[in-house]
C-alpha positions as CSV (number, residue, x, y, z in Angstrom):
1,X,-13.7,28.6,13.8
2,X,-12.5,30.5,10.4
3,X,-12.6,28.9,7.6
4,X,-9.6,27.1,6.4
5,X,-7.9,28.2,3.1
6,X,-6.7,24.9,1.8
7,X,-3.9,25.6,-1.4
8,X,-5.1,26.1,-4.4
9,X,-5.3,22.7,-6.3
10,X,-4.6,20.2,-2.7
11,X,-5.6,16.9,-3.6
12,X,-9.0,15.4,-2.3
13,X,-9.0,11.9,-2.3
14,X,-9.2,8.6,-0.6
15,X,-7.1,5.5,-0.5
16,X,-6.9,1.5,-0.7
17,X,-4.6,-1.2,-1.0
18,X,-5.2,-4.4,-3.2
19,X,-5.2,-7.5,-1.1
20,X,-7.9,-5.6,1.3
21,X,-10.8,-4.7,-1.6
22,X,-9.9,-6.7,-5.0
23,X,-11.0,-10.7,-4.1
24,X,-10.6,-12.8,-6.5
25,X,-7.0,-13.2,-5.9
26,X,-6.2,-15.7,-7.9
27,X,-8.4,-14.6,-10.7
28,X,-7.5,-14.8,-14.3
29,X,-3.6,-16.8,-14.1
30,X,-2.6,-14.3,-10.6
31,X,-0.4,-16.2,-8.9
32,X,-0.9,-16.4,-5.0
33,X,0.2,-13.7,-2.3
34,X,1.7,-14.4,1.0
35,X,-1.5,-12.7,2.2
36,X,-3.6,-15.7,0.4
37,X,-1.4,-18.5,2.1
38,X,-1.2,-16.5,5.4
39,X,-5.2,-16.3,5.4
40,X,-5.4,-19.6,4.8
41,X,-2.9,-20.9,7.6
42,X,-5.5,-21.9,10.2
43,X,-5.4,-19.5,13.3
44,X,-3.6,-16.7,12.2
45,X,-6.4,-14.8,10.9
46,X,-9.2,-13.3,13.0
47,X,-12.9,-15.8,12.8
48,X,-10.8,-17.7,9.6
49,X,-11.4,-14.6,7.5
50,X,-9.9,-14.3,3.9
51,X,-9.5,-11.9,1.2
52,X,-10.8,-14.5,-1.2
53,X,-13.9,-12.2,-1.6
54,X,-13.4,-9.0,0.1
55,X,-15.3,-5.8,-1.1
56,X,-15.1,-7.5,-5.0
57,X,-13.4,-4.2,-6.6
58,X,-12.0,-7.0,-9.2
59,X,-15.5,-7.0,-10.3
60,X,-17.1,-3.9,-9.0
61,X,-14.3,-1.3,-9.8
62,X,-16.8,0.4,-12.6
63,X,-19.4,0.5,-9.3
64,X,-16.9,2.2,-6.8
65,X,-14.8,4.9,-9.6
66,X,-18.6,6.0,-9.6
67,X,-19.1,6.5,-6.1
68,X,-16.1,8.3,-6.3
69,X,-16.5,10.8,-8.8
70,X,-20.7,11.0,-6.8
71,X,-18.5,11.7,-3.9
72,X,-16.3,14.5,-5.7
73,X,-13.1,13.0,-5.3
74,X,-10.0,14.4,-6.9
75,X,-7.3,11.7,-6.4
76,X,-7.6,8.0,-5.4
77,X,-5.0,6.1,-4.2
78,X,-4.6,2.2,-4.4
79,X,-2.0,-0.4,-4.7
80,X,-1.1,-3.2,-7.6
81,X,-1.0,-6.5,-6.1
82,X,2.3,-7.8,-7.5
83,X,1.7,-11.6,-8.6
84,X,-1.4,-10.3,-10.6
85,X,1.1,-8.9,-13.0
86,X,4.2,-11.7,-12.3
87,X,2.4,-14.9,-10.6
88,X,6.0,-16.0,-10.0
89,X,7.2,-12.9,-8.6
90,X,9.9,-12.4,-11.8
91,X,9.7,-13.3,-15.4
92,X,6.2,-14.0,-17.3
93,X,4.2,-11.1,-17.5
94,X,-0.1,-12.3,-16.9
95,X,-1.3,-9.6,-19.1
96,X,-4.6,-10.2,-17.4
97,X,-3.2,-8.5,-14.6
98,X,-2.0,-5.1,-16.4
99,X,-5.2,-4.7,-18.1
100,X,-7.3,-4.9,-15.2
101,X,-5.3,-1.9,-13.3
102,X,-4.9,-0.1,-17.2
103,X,-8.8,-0.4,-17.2
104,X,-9.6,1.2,-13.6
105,X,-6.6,4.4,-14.3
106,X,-8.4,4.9,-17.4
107,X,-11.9,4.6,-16.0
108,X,-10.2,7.1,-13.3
109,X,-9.1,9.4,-15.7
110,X,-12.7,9.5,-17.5
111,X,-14.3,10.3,-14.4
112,X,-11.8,13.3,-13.4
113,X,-9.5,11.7,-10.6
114,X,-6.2,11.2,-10.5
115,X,-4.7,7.8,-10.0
116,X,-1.8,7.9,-7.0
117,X,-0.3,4.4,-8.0
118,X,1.8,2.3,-4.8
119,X,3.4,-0.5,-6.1
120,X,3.9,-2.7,-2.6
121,X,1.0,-2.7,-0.3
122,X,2.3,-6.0,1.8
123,X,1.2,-8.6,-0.7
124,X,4.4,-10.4,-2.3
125,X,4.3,-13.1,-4.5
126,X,4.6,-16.3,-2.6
127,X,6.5,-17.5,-5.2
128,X,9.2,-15.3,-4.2
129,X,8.7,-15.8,-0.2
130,X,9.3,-19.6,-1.2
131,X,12.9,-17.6,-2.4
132,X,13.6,-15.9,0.6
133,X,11.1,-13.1,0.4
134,X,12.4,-9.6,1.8
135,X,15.3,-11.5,3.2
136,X,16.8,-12.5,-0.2
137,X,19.2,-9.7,-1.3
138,X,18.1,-10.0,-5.2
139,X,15.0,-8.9,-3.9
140,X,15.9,-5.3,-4.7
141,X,16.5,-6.0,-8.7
142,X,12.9,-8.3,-8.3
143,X,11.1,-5.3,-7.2
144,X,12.7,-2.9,-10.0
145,X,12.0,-5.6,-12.7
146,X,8.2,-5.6,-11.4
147,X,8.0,-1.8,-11.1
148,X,9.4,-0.9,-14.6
149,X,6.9,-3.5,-15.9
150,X,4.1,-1.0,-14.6
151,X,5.9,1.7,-15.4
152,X,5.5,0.8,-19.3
153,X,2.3,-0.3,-19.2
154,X,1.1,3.1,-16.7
155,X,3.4,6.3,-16.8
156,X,1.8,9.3,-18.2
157,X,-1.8,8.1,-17.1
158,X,0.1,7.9,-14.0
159,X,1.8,10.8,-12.8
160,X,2.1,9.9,-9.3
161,X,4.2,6.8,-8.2
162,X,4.7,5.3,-4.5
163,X,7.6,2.4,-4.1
164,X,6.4,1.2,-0.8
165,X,3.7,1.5,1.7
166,X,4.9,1.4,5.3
167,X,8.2,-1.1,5.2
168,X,7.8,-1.1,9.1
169,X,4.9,-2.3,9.0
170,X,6.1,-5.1,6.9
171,X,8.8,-6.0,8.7
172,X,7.9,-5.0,12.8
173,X,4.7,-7.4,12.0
174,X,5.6,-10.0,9.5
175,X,9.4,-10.6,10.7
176,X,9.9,-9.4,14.3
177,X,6.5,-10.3,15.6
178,X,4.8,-12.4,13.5
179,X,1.1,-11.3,13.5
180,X,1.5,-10.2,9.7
181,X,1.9,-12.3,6.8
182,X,5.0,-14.3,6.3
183,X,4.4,-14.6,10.1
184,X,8.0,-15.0,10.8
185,X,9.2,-14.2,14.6
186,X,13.4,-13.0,14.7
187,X,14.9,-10.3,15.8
188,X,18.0,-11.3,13.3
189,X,15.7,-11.6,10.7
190,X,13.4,-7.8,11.1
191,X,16.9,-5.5,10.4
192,X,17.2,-7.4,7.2
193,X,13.5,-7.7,5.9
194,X,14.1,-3.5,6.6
195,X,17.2,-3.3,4.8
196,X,16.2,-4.8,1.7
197,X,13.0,-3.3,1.6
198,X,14.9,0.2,1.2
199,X,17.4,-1.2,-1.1
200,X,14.3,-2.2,-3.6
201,X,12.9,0.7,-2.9
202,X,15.9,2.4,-4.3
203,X,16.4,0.4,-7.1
204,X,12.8,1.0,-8.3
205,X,13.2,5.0,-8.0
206,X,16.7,4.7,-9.7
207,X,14.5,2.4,-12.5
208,X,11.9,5.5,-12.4
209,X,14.7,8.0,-13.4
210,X,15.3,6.0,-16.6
211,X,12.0,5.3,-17.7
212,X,9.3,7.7,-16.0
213,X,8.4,11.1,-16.5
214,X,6.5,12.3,-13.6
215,X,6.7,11.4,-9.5
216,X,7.8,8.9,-7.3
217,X,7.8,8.7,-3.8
218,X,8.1,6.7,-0.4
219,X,4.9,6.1,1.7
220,X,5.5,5.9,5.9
221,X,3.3,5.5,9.1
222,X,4.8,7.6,11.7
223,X,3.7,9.0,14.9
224,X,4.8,10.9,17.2
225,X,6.3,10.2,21.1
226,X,5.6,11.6,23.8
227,X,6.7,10.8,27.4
228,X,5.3,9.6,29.8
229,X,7.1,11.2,33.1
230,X,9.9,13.5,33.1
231,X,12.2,10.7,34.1
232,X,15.5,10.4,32.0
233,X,14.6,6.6,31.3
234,X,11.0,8.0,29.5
235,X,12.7,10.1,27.7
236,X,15.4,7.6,26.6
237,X,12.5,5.1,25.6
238,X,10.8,8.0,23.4
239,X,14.0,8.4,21.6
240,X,14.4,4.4,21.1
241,X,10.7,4.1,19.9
242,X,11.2,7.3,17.5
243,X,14.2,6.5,16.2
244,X,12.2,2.7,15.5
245,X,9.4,3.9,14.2
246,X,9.8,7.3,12.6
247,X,13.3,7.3,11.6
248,X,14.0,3.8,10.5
249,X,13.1,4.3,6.9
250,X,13.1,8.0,6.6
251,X,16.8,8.9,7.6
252,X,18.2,6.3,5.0
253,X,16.0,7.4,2.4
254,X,16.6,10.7,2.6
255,X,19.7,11.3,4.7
256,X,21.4,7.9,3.7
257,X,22.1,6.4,7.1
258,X,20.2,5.0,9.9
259,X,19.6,6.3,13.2
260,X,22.3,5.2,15.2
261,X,19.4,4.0,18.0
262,X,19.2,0.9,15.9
263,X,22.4,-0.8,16.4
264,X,21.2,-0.4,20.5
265,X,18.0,-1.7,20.0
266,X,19.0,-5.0,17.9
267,X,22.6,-5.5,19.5
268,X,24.2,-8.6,17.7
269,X,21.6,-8.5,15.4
270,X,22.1,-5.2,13.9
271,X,24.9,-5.7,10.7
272,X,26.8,-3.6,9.0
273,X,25.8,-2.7,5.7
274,X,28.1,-1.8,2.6
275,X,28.5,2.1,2.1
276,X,27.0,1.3,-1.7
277,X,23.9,0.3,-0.1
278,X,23.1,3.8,0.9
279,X,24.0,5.1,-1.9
280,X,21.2,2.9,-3.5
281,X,18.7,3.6,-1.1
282,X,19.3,7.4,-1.4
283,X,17.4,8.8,-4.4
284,X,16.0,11.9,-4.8
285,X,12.1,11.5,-3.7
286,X,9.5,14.1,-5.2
287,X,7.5,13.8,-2.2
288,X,7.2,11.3,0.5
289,X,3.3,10.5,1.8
290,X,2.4,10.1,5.4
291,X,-0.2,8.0,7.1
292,X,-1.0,9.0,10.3
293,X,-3.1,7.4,12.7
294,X,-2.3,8.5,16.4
295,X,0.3,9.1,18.6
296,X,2.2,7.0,21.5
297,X,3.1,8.0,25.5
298,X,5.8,6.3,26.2
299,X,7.1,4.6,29.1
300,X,10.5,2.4,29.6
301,X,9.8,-1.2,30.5
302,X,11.0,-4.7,29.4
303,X,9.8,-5.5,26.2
304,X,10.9,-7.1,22.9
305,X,13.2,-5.4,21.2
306,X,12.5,-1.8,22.8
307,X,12.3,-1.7,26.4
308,X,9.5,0.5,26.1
309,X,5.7,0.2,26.7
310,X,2.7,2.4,26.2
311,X,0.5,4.0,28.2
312,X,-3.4,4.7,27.8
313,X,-4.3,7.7,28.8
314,X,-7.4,7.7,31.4
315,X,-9.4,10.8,29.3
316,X,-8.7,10.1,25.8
317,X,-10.6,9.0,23.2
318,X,-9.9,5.5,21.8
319,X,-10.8,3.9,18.1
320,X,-12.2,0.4,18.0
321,X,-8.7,-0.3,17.1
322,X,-7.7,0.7,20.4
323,X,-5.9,3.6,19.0
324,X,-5.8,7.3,20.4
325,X,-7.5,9.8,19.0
326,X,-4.7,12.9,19.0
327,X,-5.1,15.2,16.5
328,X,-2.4,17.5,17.5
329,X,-0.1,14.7,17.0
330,X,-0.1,15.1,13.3
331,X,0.4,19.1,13.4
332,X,3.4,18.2,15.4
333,X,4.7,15.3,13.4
334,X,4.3,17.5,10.1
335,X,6.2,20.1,11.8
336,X,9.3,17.4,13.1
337,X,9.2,16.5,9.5
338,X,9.9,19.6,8.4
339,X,12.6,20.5,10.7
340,X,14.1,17.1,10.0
341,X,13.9,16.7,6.3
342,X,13.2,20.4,5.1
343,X,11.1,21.1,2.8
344,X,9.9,18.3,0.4
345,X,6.4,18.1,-0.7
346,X,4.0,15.9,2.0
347,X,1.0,13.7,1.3
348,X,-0.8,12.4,3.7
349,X,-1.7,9.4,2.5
350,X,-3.7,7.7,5.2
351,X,-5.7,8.9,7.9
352,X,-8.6,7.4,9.3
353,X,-10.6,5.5,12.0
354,X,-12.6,2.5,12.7
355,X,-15.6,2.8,15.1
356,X,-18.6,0.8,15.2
357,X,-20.8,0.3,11.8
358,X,-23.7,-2.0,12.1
359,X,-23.3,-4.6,9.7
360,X,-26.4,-3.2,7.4
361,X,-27.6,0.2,6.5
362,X,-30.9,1.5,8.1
363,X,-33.6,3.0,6.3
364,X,-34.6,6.8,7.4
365,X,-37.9,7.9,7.1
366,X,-37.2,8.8,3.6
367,X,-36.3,5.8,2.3
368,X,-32.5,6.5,2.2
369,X,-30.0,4.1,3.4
370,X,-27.9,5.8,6.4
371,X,-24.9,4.7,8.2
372,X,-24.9,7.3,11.3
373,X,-21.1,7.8,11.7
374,X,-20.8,11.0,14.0
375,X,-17.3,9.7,15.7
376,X,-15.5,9.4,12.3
377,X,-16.8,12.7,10.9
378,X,-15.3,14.6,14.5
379,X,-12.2,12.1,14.1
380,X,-11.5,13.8,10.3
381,X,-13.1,17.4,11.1
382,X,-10.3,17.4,13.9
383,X,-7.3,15.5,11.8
384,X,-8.0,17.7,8.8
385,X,-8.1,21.2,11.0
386,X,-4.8,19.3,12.0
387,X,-3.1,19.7,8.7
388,X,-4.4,23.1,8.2
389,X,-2.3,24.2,11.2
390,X,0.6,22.5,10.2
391,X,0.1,24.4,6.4
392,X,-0.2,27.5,8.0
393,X,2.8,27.1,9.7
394,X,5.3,26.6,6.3
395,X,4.4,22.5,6.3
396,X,4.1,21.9,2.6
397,X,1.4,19.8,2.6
398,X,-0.3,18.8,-0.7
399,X,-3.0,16.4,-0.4
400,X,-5.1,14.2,1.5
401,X,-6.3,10.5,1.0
402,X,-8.4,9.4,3.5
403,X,-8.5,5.5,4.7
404,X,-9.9,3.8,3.7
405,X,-12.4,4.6,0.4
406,X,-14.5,1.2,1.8
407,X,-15.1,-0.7,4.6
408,X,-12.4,-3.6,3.4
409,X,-10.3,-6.7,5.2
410,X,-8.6,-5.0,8.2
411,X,-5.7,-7.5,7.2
412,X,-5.7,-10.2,10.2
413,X,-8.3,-8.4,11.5
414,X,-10.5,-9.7,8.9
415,X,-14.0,-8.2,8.7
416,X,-14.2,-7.0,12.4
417,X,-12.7,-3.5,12.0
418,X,-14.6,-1.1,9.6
419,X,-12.6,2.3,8.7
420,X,-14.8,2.8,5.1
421,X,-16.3,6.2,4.4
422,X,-18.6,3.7,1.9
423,X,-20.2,1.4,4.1
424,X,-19.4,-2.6,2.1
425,X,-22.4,-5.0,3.3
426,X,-20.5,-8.1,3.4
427,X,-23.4,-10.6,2.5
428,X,-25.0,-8.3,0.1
429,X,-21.4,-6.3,-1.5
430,X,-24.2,-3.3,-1.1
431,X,-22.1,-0.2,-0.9
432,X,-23.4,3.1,1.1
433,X,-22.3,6.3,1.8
434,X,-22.0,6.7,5.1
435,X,-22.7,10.6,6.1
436,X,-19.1,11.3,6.6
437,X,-18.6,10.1,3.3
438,X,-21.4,13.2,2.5
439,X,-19.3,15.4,4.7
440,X,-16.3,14.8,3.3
441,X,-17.7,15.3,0.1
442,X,-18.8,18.6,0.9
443,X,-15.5,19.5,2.3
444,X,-13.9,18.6,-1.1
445,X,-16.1,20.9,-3.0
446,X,-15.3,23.8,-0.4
447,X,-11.4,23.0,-0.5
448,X,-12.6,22.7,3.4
449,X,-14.1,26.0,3.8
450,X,-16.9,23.7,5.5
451,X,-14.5,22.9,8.0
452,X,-15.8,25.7,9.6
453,X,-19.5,24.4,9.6
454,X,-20.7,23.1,12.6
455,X,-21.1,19.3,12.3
456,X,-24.8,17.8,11.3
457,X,-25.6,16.2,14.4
């Protein structure tokens, strides 16, 4: 293998998102999340698990920037959990709140890496679910009001801004499905949860124009469709899923409409939206980032909303997440983005996988602690070759945050699914390195020239 040439100055880094590592949610006059009253609704979270403790970055954040900057990282990218700095969602500012995230982008700073700053990571105030939520209209000015806040109290130590992280997430598994907080179940409701979601994040890029000085962007999981025969019904389901998935956000962002799939998909529960709307949700983006994760072979079948299904494939390789393990997917997903969207500057801003972690670190012979992790570190040698490809091939690809910086709450999941590169004992809150963290870290300081290297073991 030759060594890849990453760009000059690509941006090494990991991510994580507030309501999985912080604890303490209600720490310090935060108000509560919808993720604190969904954890707490009996049965909807796996073995009753919270996020009342999680990793304890409230408390430990001075512990993890320096396994960071041990590790070599460049950037890190994490989100602010929203009623830390308005416990009613509008209004009073808990200055508690902005000093604890001023604190850890300073701490950042001093230690050489770059804060990359997302502003929605899933947690709304429940405060303003007990308003509507995402199907409330003045949501949109709600989220600008919160994002200017932080961009007063942050821009210029932060130089890299993120409205949203993955609105179909939010809505395909907290309003059309149900197995994410609010835990709604309506196909009426999951086009409008969408909908506002890209009007706020419009209104807080338009709110970035006026006050901010740097970047701002949009944060999407996407993957890519493949069919599974040659059958004209396979390949209409592929369109339907990609236009769901992929396009959903995407087009209106950055075309200013939506795929017309939709309306076919929700029927009488698609509306009509004014044309103003668009015009709102269309600002100009300095990047977008991309979380990638694995791909999907698609089949048509009868299934809520889609009329699609998936189907495993007998040879492949499969996360404890049940996920694929598809490398090539994200060459060619970079590559559709392209040819879609031309030529915008790409993160990707998630990648990762969980396999099995014993719940403690061994000891070597040496007296080291050791998490043995040989599936992750071929899972990221393989993603990260991935890029390259798509790099070589014109993709303008900037940077790389791997998921997740610590073993964290896998949202209703709970503690059963472990994607860390820093292994989190959850008894003990005893961090260690597991040896793709080492990996990665050597990858870093190569600009992933060791790419080339034959794995350790």
């Amino acid at each position: 293998m030759t060594a890849p040439n990453f760009p000059e100055g690509f941006l090494w880094g990991a991510a994580t998102a507030a309501h999985q590592i912080e604890g303490s949610p209600l720490a310090d006059g935060a108000g509560p999340s919808i993720w604190t009253r969904f954890a707490h609704t009996p049965g909807m979270m796996l073995n009753g698990d919270t996020g009342d403790v999680a990793c304890d970055h409230y408390h430990r954040w001075k512990e993890d920037v320096a396994l960071m900057k041990q590790l070599g990282l460049k950037a890190y990218r994490f989100s602010v959990s929203w009623s830390r700095i308005l416990p009613e969602g509008t209004g009073r500012v808990n200055q508690a709140g902005i000093d604890f995230y001023s604190n850890l982008v300073d701490e950042l700073l001093a230690n050489g890496i770059e804060p990359l700053l997302t502003l929605y990571h899933w947690d709304l105030p429940a405060a303003l679910d007990d308003r509507g939520g995402w199907l409330n209209p003045e949501i949109a000015d709600w989220f600008a009001d919160y994002a200017r806040v932080l961009y007063r109290a942050l821009d210029g130590r932060v130089k890299k801004w993120v409205t949203l992280n993955e609105p179909w997430v939010v809505t395909d598994g907290g309003y059309l499905h149900g197995v994410l907080a609010p835990g709604h179940r309506s196909k009426y409701e999951a086009p409008i949860a969408s909908h506002n979601l890209m009007r706020a994040h419009g209104a807080a890029v338009k709110a970035y124009r006026e006050i901010g000085k740097h970047e701002i962007g949009l944060v999407v999981n996407i993957e890519p469709k493949y069919p599974a025969t040659e059958s004209t019904e396979d390949a209409a389901a592929v369109r339907r899923a990609h236009a769901y998935m992929n396009e959903q956000y995407l087009h209106p962002a950055l075309l200013g409409h939506y795929p017309p799939e939709l309306k076919d998909i929700f029927g009488d529960a698609w509306p009509e939206w004014p044309a103003a709307d668009y015009d709102l949700i269309r600002q100009k983006l300095d990047f977008v980032g991309i979380n990638y994760y694995t791909r999907s072979v698609t089949k048509a079948a009868e299934s809520y909303p889609l009329n699609t299904g998936v189907v495993r494939q007998p040879l492949g390789t499969y996360t404890e997440t049940g996920w694929e393990v598809f490398p090539q997917g994200l060459t060619d997903l970079l590559l559709w983005f392209k040819n879609t969207y031309g030529d915008l500057p790409l993160y990707i801003t998630e990648n990762g996988a969980a396999f099995f972690d014993p719940p403690a670190a061994m000891v070597d012979d040496d007296g080291n602690r050791r998490i043995k992790d040989p599936l992750r570190m071929d899972y990221l040698r393989k993603h990260l070759s991935a890029i390259h490809d798509a790099i070589r091939q014109g993709v303008d690809v900037r940077g790389y945050m791997l998921w997740s910086l610590l073993d964290n709450l896998e949202w209703s999941l709970g503690y059963s699914k472990r994607f860390g590169m820093i292994h989190v004992n959850y008894v003990t809150q005893q961090r260690t390195p597991k040896d793709s963290a080492l990996w990665y870290s050597k990858v870093i300081a190569s600009n992933g020239a060791s790419l080339a290297d034959p794995l350790p073991y």
